[in-house]
N, CA, C and O atoms as a Tinker XYZ file with bonds, in Angstrom:
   320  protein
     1  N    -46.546000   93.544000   43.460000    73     2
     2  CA   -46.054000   92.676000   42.416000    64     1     3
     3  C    -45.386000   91.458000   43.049000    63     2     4     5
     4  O    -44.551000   91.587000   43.944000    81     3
     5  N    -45.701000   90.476000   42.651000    73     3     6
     6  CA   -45.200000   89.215000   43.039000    64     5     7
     7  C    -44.202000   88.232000   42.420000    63     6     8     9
     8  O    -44.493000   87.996000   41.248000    81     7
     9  N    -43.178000   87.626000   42.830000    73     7    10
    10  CA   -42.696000   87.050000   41.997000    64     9    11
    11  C    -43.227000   85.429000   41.428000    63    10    12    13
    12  O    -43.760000   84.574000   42.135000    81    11
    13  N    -42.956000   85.336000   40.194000    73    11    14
    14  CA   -43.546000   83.849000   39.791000    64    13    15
    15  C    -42.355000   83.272000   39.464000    63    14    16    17
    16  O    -41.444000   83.380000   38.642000    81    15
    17  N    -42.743000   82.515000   40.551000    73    15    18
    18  CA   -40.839000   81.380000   40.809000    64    17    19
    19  C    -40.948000   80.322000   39.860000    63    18    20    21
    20  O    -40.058000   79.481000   39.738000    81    19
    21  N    -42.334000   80.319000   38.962000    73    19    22
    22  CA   -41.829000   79.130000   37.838000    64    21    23
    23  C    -40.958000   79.836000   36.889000    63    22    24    25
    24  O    -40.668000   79.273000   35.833000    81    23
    25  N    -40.587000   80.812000   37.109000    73    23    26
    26  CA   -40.318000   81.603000   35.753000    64    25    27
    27  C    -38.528000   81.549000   36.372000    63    26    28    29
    28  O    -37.977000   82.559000   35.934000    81    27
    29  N    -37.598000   80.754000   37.164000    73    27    30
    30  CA   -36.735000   81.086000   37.853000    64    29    31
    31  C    -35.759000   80.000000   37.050000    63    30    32    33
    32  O    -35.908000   78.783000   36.935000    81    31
    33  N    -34.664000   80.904000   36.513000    73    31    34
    34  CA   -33.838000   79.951000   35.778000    64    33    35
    35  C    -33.758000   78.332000   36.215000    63    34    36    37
    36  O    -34.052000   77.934000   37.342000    81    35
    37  N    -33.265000   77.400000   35.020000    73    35    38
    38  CA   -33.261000   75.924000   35.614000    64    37    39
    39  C    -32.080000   75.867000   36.109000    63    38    40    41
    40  O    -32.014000   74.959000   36.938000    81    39
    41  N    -30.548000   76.754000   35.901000    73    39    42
    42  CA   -29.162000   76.018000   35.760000    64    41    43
    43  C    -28.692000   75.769000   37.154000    63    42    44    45
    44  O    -27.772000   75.014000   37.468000    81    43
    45  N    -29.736000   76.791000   38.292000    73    43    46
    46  CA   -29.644000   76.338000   39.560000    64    45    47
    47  C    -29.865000   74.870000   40.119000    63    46    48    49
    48  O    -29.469000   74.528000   41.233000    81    47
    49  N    -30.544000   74.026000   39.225000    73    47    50
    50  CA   -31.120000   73.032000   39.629000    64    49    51
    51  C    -30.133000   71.559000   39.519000    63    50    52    53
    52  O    -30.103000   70.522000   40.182000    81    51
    53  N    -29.356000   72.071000   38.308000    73    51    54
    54  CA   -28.032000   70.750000   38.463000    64    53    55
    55  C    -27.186000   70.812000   39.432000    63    54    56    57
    56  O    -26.607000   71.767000   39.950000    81    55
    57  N    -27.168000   69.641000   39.640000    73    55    58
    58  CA   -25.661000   69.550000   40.363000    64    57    59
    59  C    -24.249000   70.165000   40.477000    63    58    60    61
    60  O    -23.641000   70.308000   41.537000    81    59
    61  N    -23.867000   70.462000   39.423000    73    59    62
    62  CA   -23.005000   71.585000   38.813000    64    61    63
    63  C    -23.004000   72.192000   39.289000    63    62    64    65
    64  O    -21.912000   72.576000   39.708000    81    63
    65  N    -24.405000   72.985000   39.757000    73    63    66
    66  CA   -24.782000   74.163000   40.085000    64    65    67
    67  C    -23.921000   74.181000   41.787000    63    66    68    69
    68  O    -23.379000   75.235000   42.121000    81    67
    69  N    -23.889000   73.357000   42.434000    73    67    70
    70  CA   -23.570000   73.171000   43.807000    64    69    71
    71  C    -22.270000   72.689000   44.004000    63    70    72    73
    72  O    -21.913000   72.437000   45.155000    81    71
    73  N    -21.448000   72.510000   42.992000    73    71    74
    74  CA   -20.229000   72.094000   43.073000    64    73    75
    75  C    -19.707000   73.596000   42.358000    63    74    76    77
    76  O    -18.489000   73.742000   42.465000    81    75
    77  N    -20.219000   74.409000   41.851000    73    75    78
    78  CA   -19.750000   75.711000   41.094000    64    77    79
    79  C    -19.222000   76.472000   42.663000    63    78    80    81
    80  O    -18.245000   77.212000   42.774000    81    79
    81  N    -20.027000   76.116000   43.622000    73    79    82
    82  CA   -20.234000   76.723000   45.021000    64    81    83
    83  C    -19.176000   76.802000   45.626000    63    82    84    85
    84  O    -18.862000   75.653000   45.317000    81    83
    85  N    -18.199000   77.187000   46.315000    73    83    86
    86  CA   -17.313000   77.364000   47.587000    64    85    87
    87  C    -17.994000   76.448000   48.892000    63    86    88    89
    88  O    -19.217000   76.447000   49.026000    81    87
    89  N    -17.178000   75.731000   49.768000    73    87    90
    90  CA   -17.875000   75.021000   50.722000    64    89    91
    91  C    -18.227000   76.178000   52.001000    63    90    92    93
    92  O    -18.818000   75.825000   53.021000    81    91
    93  N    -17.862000   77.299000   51.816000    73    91    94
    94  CA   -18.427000   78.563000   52.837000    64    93    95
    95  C    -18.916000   79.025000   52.086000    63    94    96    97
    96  O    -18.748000   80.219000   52.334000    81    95
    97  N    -19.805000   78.906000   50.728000    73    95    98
    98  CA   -21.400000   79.694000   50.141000    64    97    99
    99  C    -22.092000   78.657000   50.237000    63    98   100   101
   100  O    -23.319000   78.746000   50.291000    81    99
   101  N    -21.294000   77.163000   50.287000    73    99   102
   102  CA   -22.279000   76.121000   50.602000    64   101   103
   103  C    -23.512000   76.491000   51.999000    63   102   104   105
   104  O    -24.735000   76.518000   52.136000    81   103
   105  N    -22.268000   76.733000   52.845000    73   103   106
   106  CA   -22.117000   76.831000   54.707000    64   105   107
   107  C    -23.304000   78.230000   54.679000    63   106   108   109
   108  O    -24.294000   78.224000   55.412000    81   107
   109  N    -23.043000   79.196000   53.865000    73   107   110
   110  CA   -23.945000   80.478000   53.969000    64   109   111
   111  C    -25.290000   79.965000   53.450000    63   110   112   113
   112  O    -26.312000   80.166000   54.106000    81   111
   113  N    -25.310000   79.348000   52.363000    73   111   114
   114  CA   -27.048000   79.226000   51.629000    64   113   115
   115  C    -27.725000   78.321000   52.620000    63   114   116   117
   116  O    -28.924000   78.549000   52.775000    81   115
   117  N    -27.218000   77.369000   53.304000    73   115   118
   118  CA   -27.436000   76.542000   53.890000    64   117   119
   119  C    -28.505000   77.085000   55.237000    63   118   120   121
   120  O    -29.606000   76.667000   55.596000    81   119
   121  N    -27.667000   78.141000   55.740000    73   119   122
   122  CA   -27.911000   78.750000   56.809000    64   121   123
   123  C    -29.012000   79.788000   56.447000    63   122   124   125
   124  O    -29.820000   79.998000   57.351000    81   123
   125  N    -29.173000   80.413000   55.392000    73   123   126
   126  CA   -29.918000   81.142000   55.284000    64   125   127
   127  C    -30.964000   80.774000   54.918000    63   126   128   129
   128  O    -31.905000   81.368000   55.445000    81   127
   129  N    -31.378000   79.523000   53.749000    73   127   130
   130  CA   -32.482000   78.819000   53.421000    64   129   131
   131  C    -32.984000   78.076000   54.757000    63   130   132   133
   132  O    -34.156000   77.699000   54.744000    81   131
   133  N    -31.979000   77.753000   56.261000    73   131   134
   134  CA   -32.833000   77.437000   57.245000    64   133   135
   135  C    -33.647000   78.472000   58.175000    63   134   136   137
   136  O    -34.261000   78.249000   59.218000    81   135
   137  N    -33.462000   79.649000   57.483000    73   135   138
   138  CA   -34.228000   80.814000   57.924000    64   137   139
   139  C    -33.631000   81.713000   58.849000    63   138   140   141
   140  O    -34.226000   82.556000   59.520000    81   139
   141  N    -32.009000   81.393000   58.831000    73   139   142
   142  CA   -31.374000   82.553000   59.794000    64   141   143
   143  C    -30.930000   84.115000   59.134000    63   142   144   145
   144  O    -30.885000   84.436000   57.947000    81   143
   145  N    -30.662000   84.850000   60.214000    73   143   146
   146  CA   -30.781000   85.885000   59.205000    64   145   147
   147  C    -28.889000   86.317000   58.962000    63   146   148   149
   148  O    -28.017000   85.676000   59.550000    81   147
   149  N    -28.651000   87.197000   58.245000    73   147   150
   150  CA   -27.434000   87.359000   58.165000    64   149   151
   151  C    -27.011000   87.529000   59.409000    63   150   152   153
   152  O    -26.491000   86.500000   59.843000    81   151
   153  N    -27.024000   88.518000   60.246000    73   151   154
   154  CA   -26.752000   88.417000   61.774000    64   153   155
   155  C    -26.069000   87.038000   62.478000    63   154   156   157
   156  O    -24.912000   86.829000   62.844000    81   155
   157  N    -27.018000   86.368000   62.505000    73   155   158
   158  CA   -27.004000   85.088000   62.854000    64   157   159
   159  C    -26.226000   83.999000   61.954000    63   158   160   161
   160  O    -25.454000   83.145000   62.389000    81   159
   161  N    -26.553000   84.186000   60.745000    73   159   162
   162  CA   -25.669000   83.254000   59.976000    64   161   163
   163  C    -23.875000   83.984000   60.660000    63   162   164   165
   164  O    -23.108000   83.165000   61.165000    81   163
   165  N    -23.509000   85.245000   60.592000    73   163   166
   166  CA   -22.556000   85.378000   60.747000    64   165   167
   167  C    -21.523000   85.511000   61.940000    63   166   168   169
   168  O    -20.351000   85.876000   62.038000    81   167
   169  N    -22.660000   84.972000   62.938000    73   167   170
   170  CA   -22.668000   84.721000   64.503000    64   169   171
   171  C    -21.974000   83.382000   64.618000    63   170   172   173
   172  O    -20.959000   82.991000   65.194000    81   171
   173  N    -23.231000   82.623000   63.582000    73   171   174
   174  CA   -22.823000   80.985000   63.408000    64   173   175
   175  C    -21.407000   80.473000   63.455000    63   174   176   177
   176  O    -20.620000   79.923000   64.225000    81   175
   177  N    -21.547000   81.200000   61.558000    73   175   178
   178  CA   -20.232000   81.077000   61.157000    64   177   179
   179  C    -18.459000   81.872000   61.462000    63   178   180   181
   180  O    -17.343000   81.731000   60.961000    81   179
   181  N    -18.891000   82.468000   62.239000    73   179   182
   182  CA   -17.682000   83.364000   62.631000    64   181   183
   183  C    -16.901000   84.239000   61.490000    63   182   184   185
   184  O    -15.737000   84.290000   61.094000    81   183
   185  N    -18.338000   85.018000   61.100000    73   183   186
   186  CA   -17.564000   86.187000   59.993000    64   185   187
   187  C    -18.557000   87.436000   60.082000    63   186   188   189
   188  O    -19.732000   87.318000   60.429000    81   187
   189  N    -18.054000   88.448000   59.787000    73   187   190
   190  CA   -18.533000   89.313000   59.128000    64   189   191
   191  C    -19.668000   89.164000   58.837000    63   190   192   193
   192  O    -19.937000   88.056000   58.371000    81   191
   193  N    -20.990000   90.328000   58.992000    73   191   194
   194  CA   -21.820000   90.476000   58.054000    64   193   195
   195  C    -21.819000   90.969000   56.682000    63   194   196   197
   196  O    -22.565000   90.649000   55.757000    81   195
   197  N    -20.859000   91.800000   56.708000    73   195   198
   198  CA   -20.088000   92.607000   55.544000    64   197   199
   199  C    -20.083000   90.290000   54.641000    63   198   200   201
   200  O    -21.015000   89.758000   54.039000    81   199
   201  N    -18.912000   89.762000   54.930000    73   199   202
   202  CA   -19.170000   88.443000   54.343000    64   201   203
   203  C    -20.125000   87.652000   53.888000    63   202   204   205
   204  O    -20.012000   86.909000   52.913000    81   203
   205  N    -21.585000   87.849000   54.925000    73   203   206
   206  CA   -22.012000   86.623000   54.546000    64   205   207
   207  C    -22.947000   87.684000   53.153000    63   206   208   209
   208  O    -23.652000   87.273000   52.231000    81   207
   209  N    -22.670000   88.710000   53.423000    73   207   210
   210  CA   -23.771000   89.846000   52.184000    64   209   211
   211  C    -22.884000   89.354000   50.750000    63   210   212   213
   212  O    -23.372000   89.130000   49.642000    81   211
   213  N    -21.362000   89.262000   51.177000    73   211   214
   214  CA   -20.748000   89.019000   49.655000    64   213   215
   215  C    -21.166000   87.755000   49.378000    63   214   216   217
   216  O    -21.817000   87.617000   48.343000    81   215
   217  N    -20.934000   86.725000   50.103000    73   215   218
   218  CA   -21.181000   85.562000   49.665000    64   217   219
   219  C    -22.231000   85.414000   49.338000    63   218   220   221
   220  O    -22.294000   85.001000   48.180000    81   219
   221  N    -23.704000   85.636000   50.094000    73   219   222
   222  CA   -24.861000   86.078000   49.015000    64   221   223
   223  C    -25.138000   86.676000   47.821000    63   222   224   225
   224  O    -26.022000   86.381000   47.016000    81   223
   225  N    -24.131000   87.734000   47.754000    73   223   226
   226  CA   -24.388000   88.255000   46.186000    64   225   227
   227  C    -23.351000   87.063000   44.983000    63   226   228   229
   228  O    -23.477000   86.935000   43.766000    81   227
   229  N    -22.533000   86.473000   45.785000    73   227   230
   230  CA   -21.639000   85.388000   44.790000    64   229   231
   231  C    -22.269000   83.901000   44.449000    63   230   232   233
   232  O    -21.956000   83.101000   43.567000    81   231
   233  N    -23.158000   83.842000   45.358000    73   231   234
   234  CA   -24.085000   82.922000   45.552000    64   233   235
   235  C    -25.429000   83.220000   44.168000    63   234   236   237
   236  O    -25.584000   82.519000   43.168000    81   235
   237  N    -25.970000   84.057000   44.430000    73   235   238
   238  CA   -26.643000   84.581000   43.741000    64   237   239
   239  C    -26.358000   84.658000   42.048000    63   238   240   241
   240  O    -27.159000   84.457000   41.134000    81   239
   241  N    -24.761000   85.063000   41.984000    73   239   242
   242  CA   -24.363000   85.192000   40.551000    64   241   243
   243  C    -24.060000   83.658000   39.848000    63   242   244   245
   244  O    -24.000000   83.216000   38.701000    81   243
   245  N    -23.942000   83.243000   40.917000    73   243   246
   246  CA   -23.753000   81.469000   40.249000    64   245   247
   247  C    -24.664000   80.482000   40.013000    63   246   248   249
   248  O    -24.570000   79.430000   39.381000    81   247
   249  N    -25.727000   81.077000   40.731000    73   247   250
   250  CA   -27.145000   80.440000   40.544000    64   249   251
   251  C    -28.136000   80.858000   39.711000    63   250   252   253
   252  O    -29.066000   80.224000   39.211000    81   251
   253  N    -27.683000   82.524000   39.583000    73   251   254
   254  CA   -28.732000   82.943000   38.328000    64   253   255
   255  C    -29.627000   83.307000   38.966000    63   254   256   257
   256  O    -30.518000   83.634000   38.182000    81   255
   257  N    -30.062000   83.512000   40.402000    73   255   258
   258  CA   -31.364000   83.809000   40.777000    64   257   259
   259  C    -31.252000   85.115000   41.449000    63   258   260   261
   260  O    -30.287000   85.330000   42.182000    81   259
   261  N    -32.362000   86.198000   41.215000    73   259   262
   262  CA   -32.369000   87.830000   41.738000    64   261   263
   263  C    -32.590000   87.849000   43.193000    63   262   264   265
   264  O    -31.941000   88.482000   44.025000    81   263
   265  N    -33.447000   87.182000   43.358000    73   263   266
   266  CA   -34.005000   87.623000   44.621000    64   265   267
   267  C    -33.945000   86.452000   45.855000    63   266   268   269
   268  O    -33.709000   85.280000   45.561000    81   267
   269  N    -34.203000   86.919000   47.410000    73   267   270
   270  CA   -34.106000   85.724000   48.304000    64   269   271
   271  C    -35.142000   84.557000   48.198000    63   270   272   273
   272  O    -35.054000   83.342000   48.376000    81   271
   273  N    -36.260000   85.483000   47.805000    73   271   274
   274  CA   -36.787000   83.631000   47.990000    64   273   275
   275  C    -36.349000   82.525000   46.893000    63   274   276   277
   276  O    -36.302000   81.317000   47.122000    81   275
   277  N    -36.034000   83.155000   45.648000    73   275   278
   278  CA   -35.473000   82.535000   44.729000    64   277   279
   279  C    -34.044000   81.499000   45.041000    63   278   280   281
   280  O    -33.777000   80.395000   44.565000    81   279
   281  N    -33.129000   82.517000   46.229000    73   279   282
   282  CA   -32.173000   81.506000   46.627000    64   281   283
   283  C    -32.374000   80.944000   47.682000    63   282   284   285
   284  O    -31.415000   80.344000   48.165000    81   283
   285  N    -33.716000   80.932000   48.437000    73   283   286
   286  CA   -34.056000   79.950000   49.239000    64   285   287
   287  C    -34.716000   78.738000   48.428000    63   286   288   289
   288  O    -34.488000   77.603000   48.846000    81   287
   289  N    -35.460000   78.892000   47.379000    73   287   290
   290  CA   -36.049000   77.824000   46.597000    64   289   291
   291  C    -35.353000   76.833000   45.908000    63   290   292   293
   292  O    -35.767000   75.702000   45.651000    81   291
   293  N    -33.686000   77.583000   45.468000    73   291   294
   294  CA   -32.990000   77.090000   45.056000    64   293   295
   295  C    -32.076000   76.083000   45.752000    63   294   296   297
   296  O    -31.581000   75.060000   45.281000    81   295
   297  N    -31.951000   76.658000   47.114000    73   295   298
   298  CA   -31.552000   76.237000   48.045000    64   297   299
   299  C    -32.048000   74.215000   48.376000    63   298   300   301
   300  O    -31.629000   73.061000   48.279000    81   299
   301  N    -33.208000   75.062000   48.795000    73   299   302
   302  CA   -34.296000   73.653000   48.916000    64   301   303
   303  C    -33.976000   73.056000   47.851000    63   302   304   305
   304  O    -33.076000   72.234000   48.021000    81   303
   305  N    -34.474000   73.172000   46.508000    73   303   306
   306  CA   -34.210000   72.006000   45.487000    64   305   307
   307  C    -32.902000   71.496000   45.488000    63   306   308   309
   308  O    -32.990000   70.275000   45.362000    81   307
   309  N    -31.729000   71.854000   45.570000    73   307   310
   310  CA   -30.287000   71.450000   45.895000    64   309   311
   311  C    -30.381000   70.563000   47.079000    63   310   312   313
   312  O    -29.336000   70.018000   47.434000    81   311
   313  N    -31.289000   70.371000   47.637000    73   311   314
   314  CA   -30.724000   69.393000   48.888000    64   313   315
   315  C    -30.232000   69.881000   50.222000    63   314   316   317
   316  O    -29.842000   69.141000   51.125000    81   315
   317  N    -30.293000   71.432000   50.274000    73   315   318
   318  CA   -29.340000   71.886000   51.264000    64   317   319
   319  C    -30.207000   72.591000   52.611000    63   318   320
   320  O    -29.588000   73.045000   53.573000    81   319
C-alpha cells in the first residue's frame, strides 16, 4: 500500500505552519528532510535520540502529517 501524498493536508503549507514551529523542530525537520537519520541528526545537534523522536512526533502534530515522507514533503515545500 502506498501513500498518495496529494491527499496530504494543506495547513502544512502556510507559513503559519513554520512559525507554529520551535527554532529546534525548525533545526530537527531541517536535518531530517536533508536525509540524516535520527542518529545523526542528534549527533549534529547535540541531543538525545530519545529528543529528536519527540520533536518529530511534535513536529508531526503541528503539521498534520502521519508519516515521514509526508514530513519530508512538507519539509521541502516550507523552504527548509
Amino acid at each position: 500500500m502506498t501513500a498518495d501524498l496529494s491527499t496530504m493536508p494543506a495547513a502544512h503549507r502556510s507559513p503559519e505552519a513554520v512559525s507554529s514551529l520551535s527554532p529546534r523542530e525548525v533545526q530537527v525537520l531541517a536535518h531530517i528532510a536533508a536525509g540524516y537519520t535520527h542518529h545523526q541528526t542528534s549527533k549534529r545537534l547535540n541531543i538525545s535520540q530519545s529528543s529528536v523522536e519527540t520533536y518529530l512526533q511534535r513536529i508531526r502534530l503541528k503539521l498534520d502529517v502521519p508519516t515521514r515522507a509526508h514530513l519530508i514533503r512538507a519539509a521541502v515545500e516550507l523552504g527548509l
